[in-house]
C-alpha positions in Angstrom: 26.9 4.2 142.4 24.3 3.3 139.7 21.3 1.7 141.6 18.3 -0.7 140.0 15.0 -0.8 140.9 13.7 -3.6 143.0 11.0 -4.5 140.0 13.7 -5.1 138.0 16.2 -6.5 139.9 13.7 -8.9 140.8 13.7 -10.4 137.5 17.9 -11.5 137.6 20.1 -14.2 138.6 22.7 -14.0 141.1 23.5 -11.2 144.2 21.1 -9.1 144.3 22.3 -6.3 147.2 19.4 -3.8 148.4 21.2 -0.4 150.2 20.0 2.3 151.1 21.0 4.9 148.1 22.6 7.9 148.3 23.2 8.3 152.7 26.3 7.1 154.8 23.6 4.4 156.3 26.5 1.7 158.0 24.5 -1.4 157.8 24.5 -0.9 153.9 28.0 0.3 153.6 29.2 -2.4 155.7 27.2 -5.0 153.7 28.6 -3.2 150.1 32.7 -3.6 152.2 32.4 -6.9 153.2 30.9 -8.2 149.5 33.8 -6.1 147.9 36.7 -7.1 150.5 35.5 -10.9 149.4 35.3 -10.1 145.6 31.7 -11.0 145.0 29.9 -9.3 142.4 26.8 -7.9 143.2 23.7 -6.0 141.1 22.5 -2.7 143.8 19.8 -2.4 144.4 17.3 1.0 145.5 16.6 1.2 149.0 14.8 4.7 150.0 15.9 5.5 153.8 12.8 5.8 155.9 10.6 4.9 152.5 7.5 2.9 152.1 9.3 0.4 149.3 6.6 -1.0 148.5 8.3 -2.8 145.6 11.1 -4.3 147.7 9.1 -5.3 150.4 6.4 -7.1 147.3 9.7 -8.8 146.6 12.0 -9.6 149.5 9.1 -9.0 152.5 11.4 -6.1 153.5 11.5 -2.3 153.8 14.6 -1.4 155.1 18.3 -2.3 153.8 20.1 -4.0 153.3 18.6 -7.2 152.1 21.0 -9.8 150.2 19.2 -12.4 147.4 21.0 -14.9 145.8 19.4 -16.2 143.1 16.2 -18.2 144.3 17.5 -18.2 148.2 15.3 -16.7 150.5 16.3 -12.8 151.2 19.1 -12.4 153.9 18.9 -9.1 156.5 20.5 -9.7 159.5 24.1 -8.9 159.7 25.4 -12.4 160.5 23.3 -14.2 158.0 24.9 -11.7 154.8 28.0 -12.4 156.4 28.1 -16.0 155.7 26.7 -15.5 152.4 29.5 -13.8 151.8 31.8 -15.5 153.2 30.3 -18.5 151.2 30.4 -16.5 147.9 33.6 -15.0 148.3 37.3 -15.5 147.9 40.7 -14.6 150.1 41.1 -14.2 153.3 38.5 -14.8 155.7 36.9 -11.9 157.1 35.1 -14.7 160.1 38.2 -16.1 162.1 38.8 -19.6 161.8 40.1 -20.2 165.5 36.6 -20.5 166.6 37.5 -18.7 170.0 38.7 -15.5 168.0 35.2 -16.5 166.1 33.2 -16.5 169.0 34.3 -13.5 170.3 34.0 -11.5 167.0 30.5 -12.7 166.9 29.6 -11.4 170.0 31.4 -8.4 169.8 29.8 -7.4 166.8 26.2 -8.4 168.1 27.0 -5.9 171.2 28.0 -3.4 168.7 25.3 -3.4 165.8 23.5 -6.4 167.0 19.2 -5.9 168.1 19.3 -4.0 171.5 23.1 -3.3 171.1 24.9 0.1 171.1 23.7 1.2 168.0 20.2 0.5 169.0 20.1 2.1 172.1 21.9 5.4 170.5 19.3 5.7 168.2 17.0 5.5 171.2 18.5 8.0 172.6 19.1 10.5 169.8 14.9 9.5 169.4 15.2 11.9 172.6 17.3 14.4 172.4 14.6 17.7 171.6 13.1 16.8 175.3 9.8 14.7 176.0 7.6 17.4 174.2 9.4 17.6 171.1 9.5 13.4 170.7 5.9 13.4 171.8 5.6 15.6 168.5 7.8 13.8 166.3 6.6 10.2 167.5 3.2 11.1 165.1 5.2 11.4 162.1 8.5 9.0 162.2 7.6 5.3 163.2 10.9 4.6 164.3 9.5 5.7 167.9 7.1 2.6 167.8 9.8 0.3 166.3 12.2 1.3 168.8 9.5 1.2 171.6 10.8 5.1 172.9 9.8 5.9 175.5 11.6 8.4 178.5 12.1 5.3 180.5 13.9 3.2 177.1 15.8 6.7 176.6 17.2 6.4 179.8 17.5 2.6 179.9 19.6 2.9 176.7 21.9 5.8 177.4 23.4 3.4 180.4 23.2 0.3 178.1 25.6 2.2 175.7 27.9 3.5 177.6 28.3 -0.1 179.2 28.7 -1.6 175.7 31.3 1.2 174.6 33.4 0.6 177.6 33.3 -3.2 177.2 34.2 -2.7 173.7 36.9 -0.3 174.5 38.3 -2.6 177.1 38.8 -5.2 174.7 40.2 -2.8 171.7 42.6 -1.1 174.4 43.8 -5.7 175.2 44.4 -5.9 170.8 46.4 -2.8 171.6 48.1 -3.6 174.2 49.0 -6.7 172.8 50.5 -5.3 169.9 47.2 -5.8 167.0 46.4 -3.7 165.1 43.3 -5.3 164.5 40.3 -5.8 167.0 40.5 -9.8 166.8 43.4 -11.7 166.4 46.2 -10.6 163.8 44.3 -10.2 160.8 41.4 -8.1 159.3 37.9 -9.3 160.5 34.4 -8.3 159.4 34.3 -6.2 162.9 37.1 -3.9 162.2 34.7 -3.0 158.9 31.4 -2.8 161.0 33.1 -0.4 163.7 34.3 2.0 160.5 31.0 2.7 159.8 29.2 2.5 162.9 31.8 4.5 164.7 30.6 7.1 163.2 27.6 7.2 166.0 30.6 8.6 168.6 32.7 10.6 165.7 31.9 11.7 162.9 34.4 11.7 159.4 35.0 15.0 158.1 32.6 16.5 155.2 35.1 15.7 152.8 35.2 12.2 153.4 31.9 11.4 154.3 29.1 13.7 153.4 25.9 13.4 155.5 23.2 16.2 156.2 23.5 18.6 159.3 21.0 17.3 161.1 22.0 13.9 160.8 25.5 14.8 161.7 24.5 16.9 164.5 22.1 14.3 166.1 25.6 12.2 166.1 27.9 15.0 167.4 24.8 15.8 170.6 24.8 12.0 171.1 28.2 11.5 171.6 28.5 14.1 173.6 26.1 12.7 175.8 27.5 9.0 176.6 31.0 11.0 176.6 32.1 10.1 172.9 35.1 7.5 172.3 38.9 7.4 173.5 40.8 8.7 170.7 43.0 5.1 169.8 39.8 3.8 168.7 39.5 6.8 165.7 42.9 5.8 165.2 42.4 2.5 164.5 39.5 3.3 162.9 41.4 5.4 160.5 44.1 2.8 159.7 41.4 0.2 159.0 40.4 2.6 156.3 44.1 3.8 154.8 45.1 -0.2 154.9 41.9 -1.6 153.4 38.9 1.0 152.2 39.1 4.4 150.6 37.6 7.8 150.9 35.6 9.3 150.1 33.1 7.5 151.2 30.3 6.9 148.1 26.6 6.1 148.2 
């Protein structure tokens, strides 16, 4: 993918999309799936993982990714909010379900899931931990996602039993769609959380090289956190891989 620089993108009309270039980072290749599964056009835009961005954040007040601007709108970041601008923006099929119970649900579901203090937060809080107190003590100088995440051996612990809790809830109700006879995680029809859990699941298992480069480390910090909450029953994979066959593609490209 051809990225712009903030600077210039700045300067356009229309969907601006700030990702974070070149890494499988889900919130940006979730955002990228749900703008393309809606056919909007968007300009990408440079986002540096872990970066100071000084240029995006002069522009959108932001440093991470991904940010969505449309034309003079104020910048969008949260998941929900670049939902509905896409949504809005976008044509065919709605990837929010119209039954607002099925809607509710999704919503809350995928807050759980990606949301502030969900699973994904409290993996990386405990992946912050996994070299031992000593070694986070160490690396807590350097990376500031210690202080954003507020790590501490006490949050570790608190979020490996948050997780677990919100993989099993999840599971519980992806294991109902099954038993049901979906093949989608709400209602009968593609929604914007069967795309966020291909990306995110990643946290509990990994896509093979070939499909979805990522650096060792990276991948082993997944593969030892997994391990530790006791990883994922295999339907969800499954469903996870269908998702993709039926309405993505591989490799995966950043």
């Amino acid at each position: 993918m051809e990225y712009m620089a903030p600077a210039e993108a700045r300067e356009l009309g229309g969907l601006r999309l700030a990702l974070t270039c070149h890494a499988p980072a889900p919130y940006s290749m979730s955002a990228r799936s749900i703008f393309d599964l809606k056919n909007v056009s968007y300009a990408p835009v440079a986002q540096i993982g872990a970066g100071p961005n000084e240029d995006l954040v002069a522009w959108t007040g932001h440093r991470n990714a991904p940010v969505a601007v449309y034309n003079d709108e104020a910048p969008r970041v949260g998941w929900l909010e670049i939902l509905n601008l896409a949504e809005r923006l976008g044509s065919g099929p709605p990837l929010i379900p119209e039954d607002v119970e099925e809607r509710m649900r999704m919503i809350a579901l995928t807050n759980e899931l990606i949301g502030e203090n969900g699973f994904i937060w409290n993996m990386r809080l405990l992946m912050l931990g996994l070299g031992g107190p000593e070694r986070s003590a160490e690396a807590a100088k350097a990376n500031p996602m210690y202080a954003q995440y507020g790590y501490s051996e006490r949050a570790r612990e608190a979020a490996t039993v948050r997780a677990k809790t919100i993989l099993k809830t999840f599971t519980d109700h992806a294991r109902g769609q099954r038993d049901a006879g979906r093949r989608y995680l709400i209602g009968n029809a593609l929604s914007a959380l069967d795309i966020y859990w291909v990306y995110f699941s990643q946290i509990v298992r990994t896509l093979p090289e070939a499909d979805c480069p990522m650096p060792k480390g990276l991948r082993k910090s997944y593969d030892i956190g997994s391990e530790v909450i006791g990883g994922c029953e295999t339907f969800l994979i499954e469903q996870r891989d269908w998702i993709i066959a039926e309405h993505l593609q591989l490799p995966m490209e950043f």
